[in-house]
Structures are given as structure tokens and as C-alpha cells.
C-alpha positions as CSV (number, residue, x, y, z in Angstrom):
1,X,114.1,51.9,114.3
2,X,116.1,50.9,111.1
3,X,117.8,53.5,108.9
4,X,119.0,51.5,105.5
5,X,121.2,53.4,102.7
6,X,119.7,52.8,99.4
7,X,122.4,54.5,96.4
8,X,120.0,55.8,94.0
9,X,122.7,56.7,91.2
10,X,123.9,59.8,89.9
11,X,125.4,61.5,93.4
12,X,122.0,61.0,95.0
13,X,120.9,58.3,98.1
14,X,117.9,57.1,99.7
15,X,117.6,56.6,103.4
16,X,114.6,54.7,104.2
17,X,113.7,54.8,107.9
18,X,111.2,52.1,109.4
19,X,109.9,53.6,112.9
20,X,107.4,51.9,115.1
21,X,105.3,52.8,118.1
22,X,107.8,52.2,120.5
23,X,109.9,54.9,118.3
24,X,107.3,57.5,118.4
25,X,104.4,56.5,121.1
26,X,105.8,58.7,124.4
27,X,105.3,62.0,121.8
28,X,102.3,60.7,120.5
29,X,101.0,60.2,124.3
30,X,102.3,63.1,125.4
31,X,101.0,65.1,122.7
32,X,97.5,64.2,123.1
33,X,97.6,64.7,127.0
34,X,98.6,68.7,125.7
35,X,95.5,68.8,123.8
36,X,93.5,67.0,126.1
37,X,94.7,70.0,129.0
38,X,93.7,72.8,126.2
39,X,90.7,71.2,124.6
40,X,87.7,73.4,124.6
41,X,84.9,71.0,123.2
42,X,81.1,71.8,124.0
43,X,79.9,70.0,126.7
44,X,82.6,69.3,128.6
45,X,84.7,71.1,131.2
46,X,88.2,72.0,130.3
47,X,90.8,69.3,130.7
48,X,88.0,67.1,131.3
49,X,87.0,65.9,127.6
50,X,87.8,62.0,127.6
51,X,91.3,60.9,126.2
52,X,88.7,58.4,123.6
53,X,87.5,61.4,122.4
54,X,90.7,63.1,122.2
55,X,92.5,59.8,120.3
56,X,89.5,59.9,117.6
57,X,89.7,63.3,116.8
58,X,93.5,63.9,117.0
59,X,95.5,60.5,117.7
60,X,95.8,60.0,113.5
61,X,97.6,63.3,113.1
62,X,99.6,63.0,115.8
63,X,100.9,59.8,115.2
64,X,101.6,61.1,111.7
65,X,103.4,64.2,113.0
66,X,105.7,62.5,115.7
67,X,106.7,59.4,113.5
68,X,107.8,61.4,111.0
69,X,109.5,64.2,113.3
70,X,111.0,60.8,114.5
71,X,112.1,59.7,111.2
72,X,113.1,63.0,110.1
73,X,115.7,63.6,113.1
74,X,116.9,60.2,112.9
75,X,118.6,60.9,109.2
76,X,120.2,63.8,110.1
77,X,122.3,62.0,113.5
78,X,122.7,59.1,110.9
79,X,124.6,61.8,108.3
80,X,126.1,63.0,111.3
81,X,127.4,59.6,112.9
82,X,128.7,58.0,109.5
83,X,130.3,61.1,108.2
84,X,128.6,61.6,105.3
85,X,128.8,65.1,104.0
86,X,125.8,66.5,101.8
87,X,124.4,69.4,99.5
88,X,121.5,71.2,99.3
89,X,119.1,69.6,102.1
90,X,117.0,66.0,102.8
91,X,114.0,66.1,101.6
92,X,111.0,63.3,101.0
93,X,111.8,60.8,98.0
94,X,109.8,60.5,94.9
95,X,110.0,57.1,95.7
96,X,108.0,57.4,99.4
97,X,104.9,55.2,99.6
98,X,101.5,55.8,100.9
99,X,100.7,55.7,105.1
100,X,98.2,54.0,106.8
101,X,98.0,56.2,109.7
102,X,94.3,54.2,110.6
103,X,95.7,50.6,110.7
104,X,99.4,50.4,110.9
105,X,101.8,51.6,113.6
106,X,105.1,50.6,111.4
107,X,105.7,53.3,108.8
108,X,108.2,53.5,106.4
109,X,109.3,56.9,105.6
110,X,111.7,57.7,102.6
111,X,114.1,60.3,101.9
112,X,116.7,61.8,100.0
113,X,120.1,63.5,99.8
114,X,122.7,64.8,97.2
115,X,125.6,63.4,98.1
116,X,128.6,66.0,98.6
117,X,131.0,65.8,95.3
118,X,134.5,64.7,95.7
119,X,137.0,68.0,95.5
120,X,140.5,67.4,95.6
121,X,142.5,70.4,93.8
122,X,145.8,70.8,93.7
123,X,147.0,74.4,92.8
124,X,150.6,75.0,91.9
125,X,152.7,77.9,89.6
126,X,151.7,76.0,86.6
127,X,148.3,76.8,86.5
128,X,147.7,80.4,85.4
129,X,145.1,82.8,85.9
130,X,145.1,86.4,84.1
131,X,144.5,89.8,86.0
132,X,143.0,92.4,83.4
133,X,143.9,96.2,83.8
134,X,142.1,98.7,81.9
135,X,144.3,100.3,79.5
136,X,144.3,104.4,79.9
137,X,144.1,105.8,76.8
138,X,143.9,109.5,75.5
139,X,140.4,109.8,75.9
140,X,140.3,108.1,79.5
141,X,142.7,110.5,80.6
142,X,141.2,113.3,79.1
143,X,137.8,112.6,80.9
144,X,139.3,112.2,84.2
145,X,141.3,115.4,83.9
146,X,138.9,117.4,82.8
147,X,136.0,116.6,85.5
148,X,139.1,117.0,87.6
149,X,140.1,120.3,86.8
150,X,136.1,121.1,87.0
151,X,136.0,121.7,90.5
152,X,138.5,124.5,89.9
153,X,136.8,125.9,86.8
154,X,134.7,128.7,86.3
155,X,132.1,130.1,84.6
156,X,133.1,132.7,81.4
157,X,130.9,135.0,79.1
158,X,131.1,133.6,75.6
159,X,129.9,135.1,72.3
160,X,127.3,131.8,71.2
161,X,125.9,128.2,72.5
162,X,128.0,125.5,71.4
163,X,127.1,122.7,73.3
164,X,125.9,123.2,77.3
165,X,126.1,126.6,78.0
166,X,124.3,128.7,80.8
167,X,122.1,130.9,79.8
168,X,121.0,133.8,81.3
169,X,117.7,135.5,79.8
170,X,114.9,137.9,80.3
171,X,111.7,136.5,80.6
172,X,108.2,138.9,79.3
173,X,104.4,137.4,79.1
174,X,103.1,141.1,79.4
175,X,102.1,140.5,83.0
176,X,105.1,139.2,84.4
177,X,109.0,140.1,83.9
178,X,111.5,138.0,84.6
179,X,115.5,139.1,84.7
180,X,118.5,137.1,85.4
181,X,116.4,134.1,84.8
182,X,118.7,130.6,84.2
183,X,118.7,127.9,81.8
184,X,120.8,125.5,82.0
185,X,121.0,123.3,78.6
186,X,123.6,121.1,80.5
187,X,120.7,119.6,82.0
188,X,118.5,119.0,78.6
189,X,118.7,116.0,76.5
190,X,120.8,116.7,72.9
191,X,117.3,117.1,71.2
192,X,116.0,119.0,73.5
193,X,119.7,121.8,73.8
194,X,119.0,121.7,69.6
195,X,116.8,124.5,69.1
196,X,119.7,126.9,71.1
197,X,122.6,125.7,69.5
198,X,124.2,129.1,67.7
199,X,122.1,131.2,68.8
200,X,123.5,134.2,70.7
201,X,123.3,137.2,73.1
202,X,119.8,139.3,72.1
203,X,118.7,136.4,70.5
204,X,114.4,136.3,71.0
205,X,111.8,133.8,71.2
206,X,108.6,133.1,72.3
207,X,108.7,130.0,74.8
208,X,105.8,127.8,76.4
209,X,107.1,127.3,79.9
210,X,104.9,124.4,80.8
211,X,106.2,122.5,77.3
212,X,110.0,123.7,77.9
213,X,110.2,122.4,81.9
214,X,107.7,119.4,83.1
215,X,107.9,120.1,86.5
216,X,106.3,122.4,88.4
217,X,109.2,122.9,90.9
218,X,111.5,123.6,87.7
219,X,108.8,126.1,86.8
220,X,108.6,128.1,89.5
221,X,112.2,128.0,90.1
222,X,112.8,129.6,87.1
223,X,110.1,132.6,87.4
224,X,111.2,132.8,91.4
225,X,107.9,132.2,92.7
226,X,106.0,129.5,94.9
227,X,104.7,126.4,92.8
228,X,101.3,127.2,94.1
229,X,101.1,130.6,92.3
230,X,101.8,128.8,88.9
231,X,97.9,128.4,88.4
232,X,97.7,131.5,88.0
233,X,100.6,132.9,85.6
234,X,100.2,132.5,82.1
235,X,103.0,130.3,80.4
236,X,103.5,131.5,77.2
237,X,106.6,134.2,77.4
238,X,108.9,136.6,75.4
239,X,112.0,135.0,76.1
240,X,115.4,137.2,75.5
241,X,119.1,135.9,75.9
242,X,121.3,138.4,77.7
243,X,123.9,136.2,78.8
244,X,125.5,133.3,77.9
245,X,128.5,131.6,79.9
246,X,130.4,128.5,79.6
247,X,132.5,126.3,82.2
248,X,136.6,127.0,81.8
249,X,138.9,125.1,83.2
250,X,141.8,126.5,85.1
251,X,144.9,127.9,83.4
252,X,147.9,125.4,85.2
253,X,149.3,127.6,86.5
254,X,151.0,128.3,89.9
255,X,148.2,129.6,91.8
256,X,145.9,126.3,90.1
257,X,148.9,124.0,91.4
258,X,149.0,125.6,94.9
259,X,145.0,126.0,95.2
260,X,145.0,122.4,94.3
261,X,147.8,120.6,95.7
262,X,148.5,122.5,98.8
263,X,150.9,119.8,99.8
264,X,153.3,120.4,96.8
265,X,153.3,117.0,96.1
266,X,151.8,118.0,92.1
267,X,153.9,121.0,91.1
268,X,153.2,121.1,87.1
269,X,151.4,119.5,84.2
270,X,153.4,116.3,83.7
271,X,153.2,115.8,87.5
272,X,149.5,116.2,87.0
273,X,149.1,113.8,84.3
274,X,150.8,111.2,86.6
275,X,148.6,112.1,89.4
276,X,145.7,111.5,86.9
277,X,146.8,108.1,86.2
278,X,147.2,107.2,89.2
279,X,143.7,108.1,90.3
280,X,142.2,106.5,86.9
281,X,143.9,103.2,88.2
282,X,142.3,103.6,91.6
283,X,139.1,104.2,90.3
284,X,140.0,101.3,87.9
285,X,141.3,98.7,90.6
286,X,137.9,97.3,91.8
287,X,136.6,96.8,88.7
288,X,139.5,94.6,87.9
289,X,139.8,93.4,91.4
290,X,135.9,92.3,90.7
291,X,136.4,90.6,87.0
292,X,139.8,88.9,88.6
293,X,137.2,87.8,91.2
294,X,134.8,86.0,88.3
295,X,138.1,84.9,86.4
296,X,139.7,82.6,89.1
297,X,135.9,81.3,89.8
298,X,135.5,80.7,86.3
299,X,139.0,79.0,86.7
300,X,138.3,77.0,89.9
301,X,134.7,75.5,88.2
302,X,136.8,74.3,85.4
303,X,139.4,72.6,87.6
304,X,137.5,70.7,90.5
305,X,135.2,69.9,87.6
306,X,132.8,68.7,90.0
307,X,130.3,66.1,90.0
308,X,127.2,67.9,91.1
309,X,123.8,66.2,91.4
310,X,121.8,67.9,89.4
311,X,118.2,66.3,88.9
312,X,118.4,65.9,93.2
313,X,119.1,70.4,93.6
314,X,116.1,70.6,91.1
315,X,114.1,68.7,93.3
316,X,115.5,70.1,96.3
317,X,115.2,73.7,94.9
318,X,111.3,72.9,93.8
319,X,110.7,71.8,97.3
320,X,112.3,74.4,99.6
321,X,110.4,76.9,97.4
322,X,107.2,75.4,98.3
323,X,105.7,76.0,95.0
324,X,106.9,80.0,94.4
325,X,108.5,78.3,91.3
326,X,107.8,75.9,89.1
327,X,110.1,73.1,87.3
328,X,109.8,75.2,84.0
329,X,111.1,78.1,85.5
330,X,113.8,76.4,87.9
331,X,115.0,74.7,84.8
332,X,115.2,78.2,82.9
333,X,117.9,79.7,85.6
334,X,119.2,76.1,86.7
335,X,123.0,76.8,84.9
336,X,123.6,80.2,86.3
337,X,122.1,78.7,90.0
338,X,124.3,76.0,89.5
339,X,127.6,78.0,88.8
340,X,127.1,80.0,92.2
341,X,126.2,76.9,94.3
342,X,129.4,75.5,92.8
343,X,131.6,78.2,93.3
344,X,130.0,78.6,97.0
345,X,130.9,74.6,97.3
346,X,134.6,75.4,96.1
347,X,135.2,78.5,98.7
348,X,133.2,76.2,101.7
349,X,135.9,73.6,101.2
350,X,139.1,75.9,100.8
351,X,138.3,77.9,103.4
352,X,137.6,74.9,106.0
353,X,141.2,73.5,104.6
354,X,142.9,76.8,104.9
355,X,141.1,77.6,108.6
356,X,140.1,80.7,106.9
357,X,138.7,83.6,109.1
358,X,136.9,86.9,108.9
359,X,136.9,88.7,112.1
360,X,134.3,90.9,113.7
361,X,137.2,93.7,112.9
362,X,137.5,93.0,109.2
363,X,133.9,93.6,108.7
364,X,133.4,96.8,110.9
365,X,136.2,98.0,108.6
366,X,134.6,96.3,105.4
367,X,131.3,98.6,106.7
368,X,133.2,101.7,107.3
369,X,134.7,101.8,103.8
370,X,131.3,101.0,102.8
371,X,130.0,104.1,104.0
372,X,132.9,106.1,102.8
373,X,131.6,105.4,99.9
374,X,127.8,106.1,100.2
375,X,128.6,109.2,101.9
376,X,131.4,110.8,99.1
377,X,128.5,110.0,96.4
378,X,126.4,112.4,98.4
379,X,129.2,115.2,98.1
380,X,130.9,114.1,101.8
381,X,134.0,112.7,100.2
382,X,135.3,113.1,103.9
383,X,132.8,112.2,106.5
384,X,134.0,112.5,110.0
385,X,135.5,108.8,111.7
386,X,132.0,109.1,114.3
387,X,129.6,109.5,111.3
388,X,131.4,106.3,109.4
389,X,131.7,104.2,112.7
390,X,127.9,105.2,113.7
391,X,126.6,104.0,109.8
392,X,129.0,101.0,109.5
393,X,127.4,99.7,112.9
394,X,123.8,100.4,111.8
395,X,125.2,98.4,108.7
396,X,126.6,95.1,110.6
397,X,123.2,95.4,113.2
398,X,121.0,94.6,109.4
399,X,121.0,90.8,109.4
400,X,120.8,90.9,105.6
401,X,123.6,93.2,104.9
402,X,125.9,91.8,107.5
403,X,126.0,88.1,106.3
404,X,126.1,90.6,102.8
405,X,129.2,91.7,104.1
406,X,130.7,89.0,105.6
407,X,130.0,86.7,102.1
408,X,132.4,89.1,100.5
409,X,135.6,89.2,102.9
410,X,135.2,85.5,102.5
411,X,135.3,85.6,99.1
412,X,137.7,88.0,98.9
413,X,139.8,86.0,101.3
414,X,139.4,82.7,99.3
415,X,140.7,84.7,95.6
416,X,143.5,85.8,97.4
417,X,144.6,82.2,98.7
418,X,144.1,81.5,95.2
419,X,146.0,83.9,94.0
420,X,149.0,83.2,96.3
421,X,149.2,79.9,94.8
422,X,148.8,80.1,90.9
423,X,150.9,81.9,88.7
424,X,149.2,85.9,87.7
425,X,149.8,87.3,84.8
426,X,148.2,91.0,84.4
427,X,147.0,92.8,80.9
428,X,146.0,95.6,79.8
429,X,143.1,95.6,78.0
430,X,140.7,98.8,76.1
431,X,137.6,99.7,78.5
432,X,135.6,98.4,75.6
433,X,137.6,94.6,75.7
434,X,137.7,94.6,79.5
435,X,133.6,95.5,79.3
436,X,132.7,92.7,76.9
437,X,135.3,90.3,79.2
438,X,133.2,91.6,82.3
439,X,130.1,90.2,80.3
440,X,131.0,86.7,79.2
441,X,131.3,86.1,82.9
């Protein structure tokens, strides 16, 4: 066997590997005595078909199949012996030429790498990297206060709708009366909470309930009956407001403070505003820990610079895909394919210099907070330690979502090296600004 190195140009080689039948014939042999042992051919007994036979009918592809395995796992011990380090995958060269499986028993098979590019960063306190806060403002804080004085509120009677009232009305198609129904125009779209807007208690109208709710369950709900028996009410009603009530925040005042923060750690309404902040920058911390994230791999592209063979990971991409995609399309989304295989290239090579790690431990706790947070959007904000540990360990079991997990302590591990070693200089920014920066990325 001979393996020669052919430099094709542009971060891209050829091997070309000649193999010849004393490279490949004990496979071929022993790959026809298999098929000779499980041949089922009319006529003859099995195991007993002739080996001529079995050579005409399967010796070409065999010898096609074994000299290129051959060829194929020779490359790959070359890379490995010389040292050379590579992207993407080998795959066959444009330039390979045609076989002669009938005649020859010296093939030449041809293939093709993209050669790893060189990356040699230095980082130091002179190159800077900015971490972006968002700036609370008025109306920030006023938001976050208010849905967090919400959970405390409570419903009061007012005199007419404003906005998103709940209504409480009297329902009358003659047939069918209805008290103490609900609306709640909280739920409606602003076109569709129009029509009430100023209108108050005794106020009458005649209402379509199939037009007003499109569901049947909202329907029925409504009338405080079974879905099924909705065939057979009529839906046109004399509708009557005889209550309307609006959500009030708490007063602040000590009973609030002590329902609220039992601990006595938030005592008044300055203390309250800091405690708002404080949560707004909380909330606010993994979305700038996340654009920080995009900013130092934005940075890191721009400094190793690297030579990337680009032609070669179309090809490769084409051919690993097997035809899902064409060129055209691979061509479309080559730049942002490119920026991730880079930035994947950049964290492969710092975190083999650095002997960075992510243990079994880190991702069990990575999964755990995970589910903290699945479970507090369904209203558990405090799920028991079993429930987390039992859903962050059907979590790591999912092979998808635990190399998922795992690609993101790396990651995270990698930006924070990063961050150790350049100089980081935080600013606030308006949610709007730090929204349009999380977009250029």
C-alpha cells in the first residue's frame, strides 16, 4: 500500500492511496466464504453452491467493498501517525478516477481533508470586551412592581370599564337565566374589550354567545353547563352588567410588608424599590450573561481570524448530508454555519490548552436548575429537591439534551476563561438598545 500527500491549495489535501490484492485479498476471501456459508441459490444445497459461482456473482463487489474499506482506514492511521489535525471529515475527492473492478486488482482511491487552521491567540488586559446591562428605567420598574404587588392585590367594585375589568352579568335568552356569570375582558384582544369600554353597572345588551366566545368549553363555562348540552341552548342572550371589579394593588402598608416579607428583610417602600431592582437585575442577568456570551465569540472570530477552508466544508457538508441539501441551499446558510463551526473550533482548542472539564456534577446541577425553571413557569416556583433530582436525571438519561447540556457548561466555561483574561468593561444600555445589540449578533 502507498499513501502520498498531494496539497491541493487553499487549507485543503489529497491523500491518494494505491492498494493491491495483497492489501485487501484475505477480506475479499473471507468475505466470499461468508456468502458462500449463507447462500441460498436454487439448485444447490446450502453452503454447497460452488466458490466459481460465488466469485461471478459477488467477487466484483467485494473486492470493491474491502479495497476501499482498506483504503479508507489507512487515511485515518496515516492522520493519526503524522499528527495531522483536520476539520470537518475525509471524504472522496472530486479528483478520484474511475475503477476497473473487472480487470485490475491495483486501485487508486482518492480523498480529501480540510486541513485544521492555525490558532495561536494571545489574550492579555489590552484587549477589551464590553458586558451590556440593561438599564432599569421608570417604566421597567414600574412593570415589575406592579405584577409584583399582583399577587397581593385584590379584586374591588368600580363604577365603569376602563381597560380589563371583570365583569359580572346576568345572562336571559327567555329559556335560560344565567346569574353571576363572568367575563373577563382581561382575556380579550383590545378590539375585541372595545365595545365595553365605559359602559357601566345596569348596562344591557343583546349578545351572540357563539360569536362573543369560539370555544365551546368557554361557552359552556360561562352558562355552567356541560359542552354537550350547547346543541341544544339557543345563543342569542339578554346580557345585563351587575358587577364590575377591577384588580388593586395593596396599600404598603404594614400588614402588606409583613404578609409579604415575613422575614423583615423589606420593611417600607424605598426598601421595596431596592428589592425590585434587585429582582429586575436577576431576571436581567441571563440575558446579558447570554449577549456577553455572543460578544466575546463575536470578539474571539475576529481575533484568531482563522483560515478556514471553505470550498472543502461545502463539499464536506453536501456529502455527509447525502443529498437532504443541495449546493444552493448550503451556500444560502454557509456564513452563519460557518461562524458556529468557527466558534466551536476556537472553544475545542482553548479548552484542550486550558484541560478544561465539566463534570458529571456540574451537569446534574445544570439539569436541576433547568427544571427549576420548567417547573416555576408551571406555578411551582418551589418544587421539592426529589421532584428536581427525579426530572434533572430523566434530563441527563435523553442523549440529545444531555450533550445539550453539556455544550453549554462548556461554553460557559470557555467565556469565562475568556473573561479572566481580557479587560471587561460593563454598560448600561435601554432594553430597546440592548434588543437591537442582541440582534446584530
Amino acid at each position: 500500500m502507498k499513501i502520498t500527500r498531494v496539497e491541493k491549495g487553499a487549507g485543503v489535501s489529497l491523500l491518494k492511496v494505491l492498494v493491491d490484492e495483497k492489501d485487501y485479498g484475505a477480506a475479499v476471501e473471507k468475505m466470499l466464504h461468508d456468502y458462500k456459508r449463507k447462500a441460498n441459490i436454487p439448485g444447490f444445497r446450502p453452503g454447497m453452491v460452488p466458490m466459481g459461482i460465488i466469485k461471478k456473482m459477488y467477487g466484483k463487489g467485494a473486492v470493491a467493498e474491502q479495497s476501499y474499506r482498506v483504503a479508507s482506514n489507512s487515511v485515518f492511521e496515516y492522520l493519526q501517525k503524522e499528527n495531522i489535525d483536520y476539520i470537518g471529515d475525509v471524504i472522496p475527492a472530486e479528483e478520484q478516477g474511475a475503477f476497473d473492478f473487472d480487470n485490475s486488482t491495483e486501485f487508486e482511491f482518492v480523498f480529501e481533508f480540510g486541513e485544521a487552521p492555525a490558532y495561536d491567540v494571545k489574550l492579555t488586559a489590552k484587549d477589551k470586551v464590553t458586558y451590556h446591562k440593561i438599564k432599569i428605567d421608570k417604566k421597567m420598574h414600574a412593570s415589575f412592581l406592579d405584577n409584583y404587588l399582583r399577587r397581593f392585590g385584590r379584586l374591588v367594585d368600580v363604577d365603569k370599564v376602563k381597560k380589563d375589568e371583570a365583569l359580572t352579568v346576568t345572562l336571559d335568552n327567555g329559556e335560560l337565566r344565567v346569574e353571576d356569570a363572568y367575563v373577563g375582558l382581561i382575556s380579550m384582544s383590545d378590539e375585541e374589550r372595545k365595545p365595553w369600554i365605559g359602559k357601566k353597572v345596569g348596562y344591557k345588551t343583546t349578545i351572540d354567545l357563539n360569536e362573543m366566545y369560539k370555544t365551546p368549553s368557554q361557552r359552556a363555562a360561562m352558562l355552567h353547563v356541560k359542552e354537550e348540552e350547547l346543541k341544544d341552548i339557543n345563543p342569542k342572550f339578554e346580557l345585563e352588567i351587575t358587577k364590575i371589579r377591577q384588580f388593586a394593588n395593596p396599600e404598603l402598608n404594614e400588614e402588606f410588608f409583613k404578609t409579604a416579607f415575613p422575614e423583615g428583610n423589606v420593611k417600607n417602600a424605598e426598601e421595596l424599590d431596592a428589592y425590585i431592582d434587585e429582582q429586575i437585575n436577576n431576571e436581567t442577568k441571563r440575558e446579558s450573561d447570554f449577549l456577553f456570551a455572543g460578544t466575546v465569540r463575536e470578539f474571539m472570530l475576529e481575533k484568531a481570524a482563522l483560515a478556514m477552508p471553505a470550498d472543502f466544508l461545502k463539499r464536506w457538508l453536501f456529502t455527509i448530508n447525502e443529498g437532504k441539501f443541495s449546493m444552493e441551499e448550503i451556500e444560502k446558510d454557509f456564513d452563519s454555519f460557518l461562524k458556529i463551526f468557527s466558534w466551536n473550533y476556537i472553544q475545542k482548542q482553548i479548552i484542550a490548552a486550558e484541560k478544561i472539564t465539566v463534570t458529571p456534577a456540574d451537569a446534574e446541577a445544570e439539569a436541576k436548575e433547568f427544571a427549576a425553571m420548567q417547573f416555576a413557569q408551571y406555578g411551582m416556583p418551589n418544587a421539592p429537591e426529589e421532584m428536581l433530582a427525579n426530572f434533572a436525571k430523566s434530563i441527563l438519561e435523553n442523549k440529545e439534551q444531555n450533550q445539550k447540556i453539556y455544550e453549554k457548561l462548556y461554553e460557559q466555561k470557555v467565556v469565562e476563561y475568556i473573561k479572566s483574561k481580557v479587560k471587561v468593561t460593563e454598560k448600561a444600555v435601554s432594553a430597546d438598545d440592548f434588543a437591537a445589540l442582541a440582534r446584530s449578533l
